[in-house]
C-alpha positions as CSV (number, residue, x, y, z in Angstrom):
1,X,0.0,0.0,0.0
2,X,1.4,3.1,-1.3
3,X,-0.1,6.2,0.3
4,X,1.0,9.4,-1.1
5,X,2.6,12.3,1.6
6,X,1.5,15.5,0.4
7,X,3.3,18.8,0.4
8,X,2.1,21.5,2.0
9,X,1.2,23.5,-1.4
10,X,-0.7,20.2,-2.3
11,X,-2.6,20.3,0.8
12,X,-3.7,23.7,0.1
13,X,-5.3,22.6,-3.1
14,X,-6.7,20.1,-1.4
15,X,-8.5,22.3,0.7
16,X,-9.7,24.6,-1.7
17,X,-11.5,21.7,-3.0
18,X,-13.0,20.9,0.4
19,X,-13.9,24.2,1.2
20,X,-16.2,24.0,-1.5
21,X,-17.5,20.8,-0.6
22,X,-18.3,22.5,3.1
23,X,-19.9,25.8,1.9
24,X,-22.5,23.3,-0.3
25,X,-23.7,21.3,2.5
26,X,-23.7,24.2,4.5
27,X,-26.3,25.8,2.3
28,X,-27.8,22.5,1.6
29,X,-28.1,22.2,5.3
30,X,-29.8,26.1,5.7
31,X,-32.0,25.5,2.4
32,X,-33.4,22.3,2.0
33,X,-36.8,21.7,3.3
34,X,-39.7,19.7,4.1
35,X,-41.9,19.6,0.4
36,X,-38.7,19.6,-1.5
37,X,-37.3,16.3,-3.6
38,X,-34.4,14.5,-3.7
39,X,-34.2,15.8,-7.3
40,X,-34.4,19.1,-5.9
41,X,-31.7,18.5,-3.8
42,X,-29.1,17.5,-6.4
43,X,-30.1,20.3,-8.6
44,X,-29.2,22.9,-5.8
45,X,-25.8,21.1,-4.2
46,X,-24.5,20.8,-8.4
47,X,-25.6,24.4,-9.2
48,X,-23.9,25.6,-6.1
49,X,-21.0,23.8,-6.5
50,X,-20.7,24.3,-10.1
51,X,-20.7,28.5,-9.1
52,X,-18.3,27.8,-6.5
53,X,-15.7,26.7,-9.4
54,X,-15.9,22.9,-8.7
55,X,-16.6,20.4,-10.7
56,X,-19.0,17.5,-9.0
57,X,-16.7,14.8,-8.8
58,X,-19.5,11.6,-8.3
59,X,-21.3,12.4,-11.4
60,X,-20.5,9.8,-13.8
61,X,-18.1,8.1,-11.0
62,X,-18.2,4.4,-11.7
63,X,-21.9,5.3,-13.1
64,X,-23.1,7.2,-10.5
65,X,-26.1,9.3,-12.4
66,X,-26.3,12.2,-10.0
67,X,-23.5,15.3,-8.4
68,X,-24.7,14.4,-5.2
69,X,-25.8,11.3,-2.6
70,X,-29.2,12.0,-1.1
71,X,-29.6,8.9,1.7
72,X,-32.8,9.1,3.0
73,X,-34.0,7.7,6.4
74,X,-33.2,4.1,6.2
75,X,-30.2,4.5,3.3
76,X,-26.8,4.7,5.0
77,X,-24.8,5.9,1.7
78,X,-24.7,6.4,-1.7
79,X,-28.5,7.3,-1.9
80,X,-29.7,8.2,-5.7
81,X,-31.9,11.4,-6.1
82,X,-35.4,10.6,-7.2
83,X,-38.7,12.0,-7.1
84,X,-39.7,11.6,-3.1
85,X,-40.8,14.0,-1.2
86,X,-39.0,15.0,2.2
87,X,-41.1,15.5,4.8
88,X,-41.1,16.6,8.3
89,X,-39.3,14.0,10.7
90,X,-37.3,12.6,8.0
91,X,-33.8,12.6,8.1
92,X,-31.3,12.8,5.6
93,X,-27.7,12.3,4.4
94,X,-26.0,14.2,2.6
95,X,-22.6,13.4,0.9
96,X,-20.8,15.5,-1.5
97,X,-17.7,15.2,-3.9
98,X,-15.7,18.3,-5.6
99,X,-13.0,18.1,-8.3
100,X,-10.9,21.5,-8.7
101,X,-8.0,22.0,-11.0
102,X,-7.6,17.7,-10.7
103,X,-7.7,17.7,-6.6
104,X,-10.9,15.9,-4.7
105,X,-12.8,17.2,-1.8
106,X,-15.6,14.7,-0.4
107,X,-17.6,15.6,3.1
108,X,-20.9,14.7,4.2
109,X,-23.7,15.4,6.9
110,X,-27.0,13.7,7.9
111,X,-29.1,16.3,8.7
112,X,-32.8,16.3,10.2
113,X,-36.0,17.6,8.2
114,X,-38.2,19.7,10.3
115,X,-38.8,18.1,13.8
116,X,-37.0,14.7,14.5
117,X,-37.4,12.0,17.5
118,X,-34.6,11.8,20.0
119,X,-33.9,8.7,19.1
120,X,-32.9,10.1,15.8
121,X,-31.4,12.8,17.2
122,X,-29.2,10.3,19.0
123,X,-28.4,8.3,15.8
124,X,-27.3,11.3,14.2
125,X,-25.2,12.6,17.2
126,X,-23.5,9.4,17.3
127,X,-22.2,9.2,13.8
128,X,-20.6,13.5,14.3
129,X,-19.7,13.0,17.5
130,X,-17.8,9.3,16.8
131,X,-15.6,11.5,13.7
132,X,-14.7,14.8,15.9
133,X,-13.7,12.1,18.5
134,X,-11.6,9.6,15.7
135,X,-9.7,13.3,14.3
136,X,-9.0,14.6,18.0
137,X,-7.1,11.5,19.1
138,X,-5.2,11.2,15.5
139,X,-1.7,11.4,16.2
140,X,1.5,11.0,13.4
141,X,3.0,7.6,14.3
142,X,-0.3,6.3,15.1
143,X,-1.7,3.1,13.4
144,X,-5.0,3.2,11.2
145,X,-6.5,-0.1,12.7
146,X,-6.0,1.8,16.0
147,X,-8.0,4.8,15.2
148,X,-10.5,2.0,13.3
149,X,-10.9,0.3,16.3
150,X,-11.1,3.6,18.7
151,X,-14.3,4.0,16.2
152,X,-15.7,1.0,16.6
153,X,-15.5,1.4,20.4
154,X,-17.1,4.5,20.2
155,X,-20.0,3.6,18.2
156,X,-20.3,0.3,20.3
157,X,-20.7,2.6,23.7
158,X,-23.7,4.8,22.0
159,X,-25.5,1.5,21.8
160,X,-24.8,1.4,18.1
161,X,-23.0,-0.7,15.6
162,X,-20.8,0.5,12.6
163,X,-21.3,-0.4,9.0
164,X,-19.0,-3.3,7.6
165,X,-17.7,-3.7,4.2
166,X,-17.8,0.1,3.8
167,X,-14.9,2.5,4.9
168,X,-13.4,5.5,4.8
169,X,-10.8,6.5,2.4
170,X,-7.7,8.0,0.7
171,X,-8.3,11.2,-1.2
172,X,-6.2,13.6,-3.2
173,X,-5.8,13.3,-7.1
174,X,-8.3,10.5,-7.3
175,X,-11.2,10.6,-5.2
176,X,-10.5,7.4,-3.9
177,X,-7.0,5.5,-3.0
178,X,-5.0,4.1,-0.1
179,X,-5.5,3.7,2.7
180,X,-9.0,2.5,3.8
181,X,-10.0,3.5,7.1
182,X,-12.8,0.8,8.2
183,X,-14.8,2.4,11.2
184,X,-14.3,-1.1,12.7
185,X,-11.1,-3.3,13.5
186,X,-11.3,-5.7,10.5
187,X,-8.1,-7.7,11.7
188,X,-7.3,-9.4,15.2
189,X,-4.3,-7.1,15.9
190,X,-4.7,-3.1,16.2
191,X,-0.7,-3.2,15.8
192,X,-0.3,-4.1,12.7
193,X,-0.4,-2.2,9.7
194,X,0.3,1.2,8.2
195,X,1.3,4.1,10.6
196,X,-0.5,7.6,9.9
197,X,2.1,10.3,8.8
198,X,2.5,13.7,8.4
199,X,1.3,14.8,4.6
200,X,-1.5,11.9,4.1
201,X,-4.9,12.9,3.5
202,X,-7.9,10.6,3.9
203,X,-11.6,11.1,4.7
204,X,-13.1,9.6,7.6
205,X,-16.6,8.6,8.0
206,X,-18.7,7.1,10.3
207,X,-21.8,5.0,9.2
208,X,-23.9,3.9,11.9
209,X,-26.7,1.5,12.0
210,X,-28.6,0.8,15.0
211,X,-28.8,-3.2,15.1
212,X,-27.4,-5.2,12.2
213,X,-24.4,-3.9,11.1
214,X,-24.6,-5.9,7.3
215,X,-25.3,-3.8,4.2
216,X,-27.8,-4.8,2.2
217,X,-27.7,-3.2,-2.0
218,X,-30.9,-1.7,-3.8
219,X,-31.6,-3.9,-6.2
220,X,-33.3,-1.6,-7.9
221,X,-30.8,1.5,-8.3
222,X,-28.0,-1.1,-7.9
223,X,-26.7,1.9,-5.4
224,X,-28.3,2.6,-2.2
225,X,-27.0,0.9,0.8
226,X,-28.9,-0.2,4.0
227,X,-29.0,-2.0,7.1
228,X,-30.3,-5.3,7.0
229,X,-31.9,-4.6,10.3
230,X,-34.3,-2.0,8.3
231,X,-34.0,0.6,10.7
232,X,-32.9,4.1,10.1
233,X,-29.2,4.7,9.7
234,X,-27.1,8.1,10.1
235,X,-23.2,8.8,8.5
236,X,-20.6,11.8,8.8
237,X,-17.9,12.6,6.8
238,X,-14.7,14.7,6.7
239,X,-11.6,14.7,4.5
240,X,-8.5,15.8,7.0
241,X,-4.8,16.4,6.7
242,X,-2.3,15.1,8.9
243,X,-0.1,18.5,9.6
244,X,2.4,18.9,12.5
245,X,1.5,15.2,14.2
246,X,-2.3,16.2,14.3
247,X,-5.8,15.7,12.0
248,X,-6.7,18.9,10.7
249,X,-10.0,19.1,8.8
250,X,-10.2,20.2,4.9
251,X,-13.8,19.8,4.9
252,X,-14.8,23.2,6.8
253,X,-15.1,26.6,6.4
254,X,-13.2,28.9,8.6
């Protein structure tokens, strides 16, 4: 596993292209509404994006047919835009790519539609909460099926269970590469492995599911991912740097 150590004029491309991933959800986040549709949804995020300067970098990836991934309730990632209507208690995921000048940004957000139940509002606190806690204990020297595993635990104490065969990622000229960064430990030993360094960039992202933690596919969009357990499913995302022995986040707007 080769994973590339960026410079810090790299970085800073990188982050233009993540900053434009953060001011999209951010509006998506003030803007979208109960009565809107997931088509509606996509056609704001690429128009904003698009006037932003960035290009939407999961249109067209491996087939994808919209700019952006609209999970709804139940759908854990990679959610396809359609005609339903959001409505009030819904809640809904939101996970965005960029491509500017050949460097990737990628972030997401689940974010509730009018009035929510706690338990949702736990779900969703679980998966933001479990990814500012995986980037403050990110250290340079640090293995990545320790921080996997430091996820897992964290989801595990909320009285929730991560998502397996789905992970979080390398990101930089390609919107995906080395190394994956599971949000469980998918091996026996924690100490084995690659060591985070300084210069890498990956995105992590929690994906959390209340009971079952097996994906099941759509077989009818051949996209959307869910429990197995049916029940409704929440997932965070940021794309960080690893700058003087610390995480620092790409994905934000200062």
């Amino acid at each position: 596993m080769a994973i590339p150590l960026r410079k810090a004029t790299e970085i800073e491309k990188l982050r233009t292209a993540g900053k434009a991933v953060a001011a999209t959800l951010k509006y998506l986040q003030e803007n979208v509404k109960s009565g809107m549709t997931l088509l509606e949804v996509d056609a704001m995020g690429e128009k904003y994006l698009r006037d932003l300067g960035a290009r939407p970098a999961f249109k067209g990836l491996y087939g994808f047919p919209n700019a952006i991934c609209t999970s709804l309730n139940e759908v854990i990632i990679h959610g396809v835009p359609d005609a339903t209507v959001l409505k009030d208690g819904d809640i809904l995921g939101i996970d965005i790519g960029s491509e500017i000048d050949g460097w990737y940004g990628d972030a997401a957000i689940t974010m509730p539609i009018g009035q929510i139940c706690a338990k949702d509002e736990e779900l969703i606190a679980c998966s933001k909460d479990a990814l500012y806690y995986a980037i403050d204990i990110i250290k340079d020297g640090m293995r990545f099926k320790e921080l996997s595993l430091a996820l897992e635990n964290f989801i595990i104490g909320r009285g929730f269970v991560p998502l397996v065969k789905f992970c979080g990622h390398g990101i930089g000229r390609q919107p995906h590469c080395d190394p994956e960064v599971p949000n469980y430990l998918d091996s026996p030993n924690p100490k084995q492995g690659p060591k985070i360094k300084n210069g890498m960039i990956f995105c992590l992202e929690p994906m959390i599911c209340q009971k079952d933690e097996e994906p099941i596919v759509d077989q009818k969009d051949k996209w959307s991912v869910r429990s197995t357990d049916g029940l409704r499913t929440s997932h965070y995302e940021h794309q960080v740097a690893i700058v003087n022995g610390k995480a620092e986040i790409l994905t934000k707007i200062n």
